[in-house]
N, C-alpha and C positions, 0 to 999 in steps of 0.2 A: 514145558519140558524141553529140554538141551539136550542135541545126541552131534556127539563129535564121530565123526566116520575118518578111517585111512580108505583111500583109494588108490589104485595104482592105473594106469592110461597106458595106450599107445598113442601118441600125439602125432601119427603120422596124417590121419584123415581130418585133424580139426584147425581152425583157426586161434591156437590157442587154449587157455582156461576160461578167458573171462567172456562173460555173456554179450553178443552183438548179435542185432537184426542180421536174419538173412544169408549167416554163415554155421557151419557146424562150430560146434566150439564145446568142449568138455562142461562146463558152467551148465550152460542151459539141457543137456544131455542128461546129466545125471539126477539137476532139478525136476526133470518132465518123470524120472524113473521114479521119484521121491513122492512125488504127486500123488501117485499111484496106489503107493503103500497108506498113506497118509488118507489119503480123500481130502487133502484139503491145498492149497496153495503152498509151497513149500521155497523160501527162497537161501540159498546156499551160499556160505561166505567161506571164504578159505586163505591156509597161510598163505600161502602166495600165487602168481600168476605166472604163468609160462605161458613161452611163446608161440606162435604157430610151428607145427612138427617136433615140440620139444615133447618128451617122457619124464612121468611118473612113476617111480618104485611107490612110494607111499609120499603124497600130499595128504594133510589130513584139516579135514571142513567140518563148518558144523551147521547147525539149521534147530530153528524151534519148531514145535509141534504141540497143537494138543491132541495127538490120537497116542492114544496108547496100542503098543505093539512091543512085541519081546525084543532083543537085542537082533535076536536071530532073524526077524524080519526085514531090520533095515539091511542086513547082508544078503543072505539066500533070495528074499521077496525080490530085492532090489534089485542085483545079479541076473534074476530072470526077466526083468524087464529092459536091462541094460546090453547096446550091442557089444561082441565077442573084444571090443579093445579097450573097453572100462571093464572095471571090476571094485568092488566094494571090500577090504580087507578083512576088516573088523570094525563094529560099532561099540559105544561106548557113551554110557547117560552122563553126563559133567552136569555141576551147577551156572548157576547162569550169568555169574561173575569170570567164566572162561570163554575166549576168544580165540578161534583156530590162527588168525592175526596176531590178534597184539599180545599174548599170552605167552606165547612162542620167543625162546632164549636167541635160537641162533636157527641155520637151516646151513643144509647139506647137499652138495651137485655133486655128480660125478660125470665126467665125460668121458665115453669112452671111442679111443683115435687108433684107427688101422693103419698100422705104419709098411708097408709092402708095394710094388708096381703095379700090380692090383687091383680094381674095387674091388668091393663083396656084390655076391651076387646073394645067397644066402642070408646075410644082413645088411641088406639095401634097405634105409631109412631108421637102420636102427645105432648104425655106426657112423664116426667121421672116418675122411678117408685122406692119407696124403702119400703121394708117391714115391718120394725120397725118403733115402734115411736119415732118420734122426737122432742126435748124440743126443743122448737123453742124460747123460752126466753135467752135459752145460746147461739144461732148461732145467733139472735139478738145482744147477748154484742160481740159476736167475731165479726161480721160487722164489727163493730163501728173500729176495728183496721185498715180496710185495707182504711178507708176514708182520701182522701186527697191525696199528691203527693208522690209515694213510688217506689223503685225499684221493678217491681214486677217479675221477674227471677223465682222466683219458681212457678209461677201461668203461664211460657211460656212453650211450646211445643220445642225440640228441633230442631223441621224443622221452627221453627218463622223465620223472615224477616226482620222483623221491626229493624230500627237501634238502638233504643235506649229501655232497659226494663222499661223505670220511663215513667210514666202514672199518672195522674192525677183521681181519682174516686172521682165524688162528692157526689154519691148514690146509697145504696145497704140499699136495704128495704125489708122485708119480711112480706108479707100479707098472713094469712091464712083465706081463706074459705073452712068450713067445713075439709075432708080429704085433701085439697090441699096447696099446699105452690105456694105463687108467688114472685119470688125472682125478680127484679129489679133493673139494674145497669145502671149508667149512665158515663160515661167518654169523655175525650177528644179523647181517642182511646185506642183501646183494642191489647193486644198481641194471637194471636196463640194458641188457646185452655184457654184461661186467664180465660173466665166467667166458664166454665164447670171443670176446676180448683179450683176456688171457689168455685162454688157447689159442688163438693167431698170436699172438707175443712169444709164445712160448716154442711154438712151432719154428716162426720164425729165427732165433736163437738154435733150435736143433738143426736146420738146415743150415748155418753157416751164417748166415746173412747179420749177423750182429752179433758181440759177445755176450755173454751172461747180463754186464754193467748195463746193459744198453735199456733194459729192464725197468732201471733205479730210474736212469737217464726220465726214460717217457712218464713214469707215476708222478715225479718228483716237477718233472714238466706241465703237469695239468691239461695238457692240449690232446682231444684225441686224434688229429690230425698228422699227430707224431706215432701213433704206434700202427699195429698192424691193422689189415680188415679183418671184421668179423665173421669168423668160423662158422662154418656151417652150422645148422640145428641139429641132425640127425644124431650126433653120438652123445646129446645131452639128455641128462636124466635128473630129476629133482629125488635125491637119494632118502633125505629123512628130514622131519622137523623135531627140533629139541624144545621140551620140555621140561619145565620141574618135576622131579617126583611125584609132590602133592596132588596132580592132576590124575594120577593114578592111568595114564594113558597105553594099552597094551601096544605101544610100537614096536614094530620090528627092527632088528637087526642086520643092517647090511655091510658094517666094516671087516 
């Protein structure tokens, strides 16, 4: 039996998603909760991995089992055994031709950047934070450049994975409320520090330090030695994974 789960995290205490000796890391956290309900060994694969101190609204994983248990077990059961910064959403039986990976259309960040003299003291480690103001009308037209399908090589990390740097982005939006920016991306898949890449590009651009073009210039450039540094983790969030219908998956909604 196949049970695909959405989970949501606080990534402030772990090393990540993916499982390593010897460090907190969400992966093996929520595997040891699954154990549990299970009584049996339970190993956990999911759409994608996040970084150390990055958040989840909803990642969604899946794992086989042959213990039967109600839906409501892998949630509530699991929840009680899990500490107060995981949490299990909803569960959901799939057949076994579904992959929380490779199944998955596109997937959804959102970052969200405290734009004030300020930090937070209130949302310390859940926000980014930068001092100056930022014209958000010029990192708006620079967006507009990285939309669509682009080698994105200067927006990779150079421990990335991923076999190929062309990504497909169909949306990077920037909403302000009040002092906050909420940047929103959406792709077929992301490279290796890619989104918190463009948020230092982006940033950068709103402070003055380059015009919008400058944007084109570095993607079109392939070198990541030409764009900005990578942005903090804390105001990133892994927002949703898309699906087909077919999969019948009750995700949530967060646009």
């Amino acid at each position: 039996m196949r049970i695909a789960l959405g989970v949501e995290y606080d990534g402030s205490a772990y090393n990540g998603w993916q499982s390593q000796p010897d460090v907190p890391n969400v992966q093996d956290t929520l595997a040891a909760a699954l154990c549990q309900i299970s009584g049996e060994p339970i190993a956990v694969h999911a759409a994608g991995r996040t970084d150390t101190g990055v958040h989840a609204l909803e990642q969604v994983v899946h794992f086989d089992t042959s213990a039967a248990r109600p839906l409501s077990a892998w949630v509530r059961g699991t929840n009680a055994l899990l500490p107060k910064d995981i949490a299990v959403l909803w569960a959901q039986s799939v057949p076994e031709s579904f992959h929380a990976r490779f199944s998955a259309e596109a997937r959804s960040y959102q970052y969200v950047l405290l734009n004030r003299p300020q930090r937070s003291g209130v949302h310390h480690g859940k926000v980014g934070w930068f001092h100056a103001p930022l014209d958000v009308a010029a990192m708006r037209q620079a967006a507009e450049y990285l939309l669509g399908e682009h080698d994105f090589s200067a927006f990779r990390a150079a421990q990335c994975q991923a076999k190929s740097p062309v990504k497909h982005l169909t949306r990077l939006d920037i909403r302000q409320q009040g002092d906050t920016l909420i940047i929103e991306l959406t792709a077929s898949a992301f490279l290796h520090h890619m989104v918190r890449n463009i948020v230092g590009c982006l940033v950068y651009v709103g402070k003055g330090k380059h015009p919008p073009q400058w944007l084109r210039e570095v993607m079109e450039g392939c070198e990541r030695s030409q764009a900005a540094p990578t942005f903090a983790p804390d105001g990133l969030y892994l927002q949703r994974i898309h699906y087909a219908p077919h999969w019948g998956l009750p995700q949530l909604r967060f646009e």
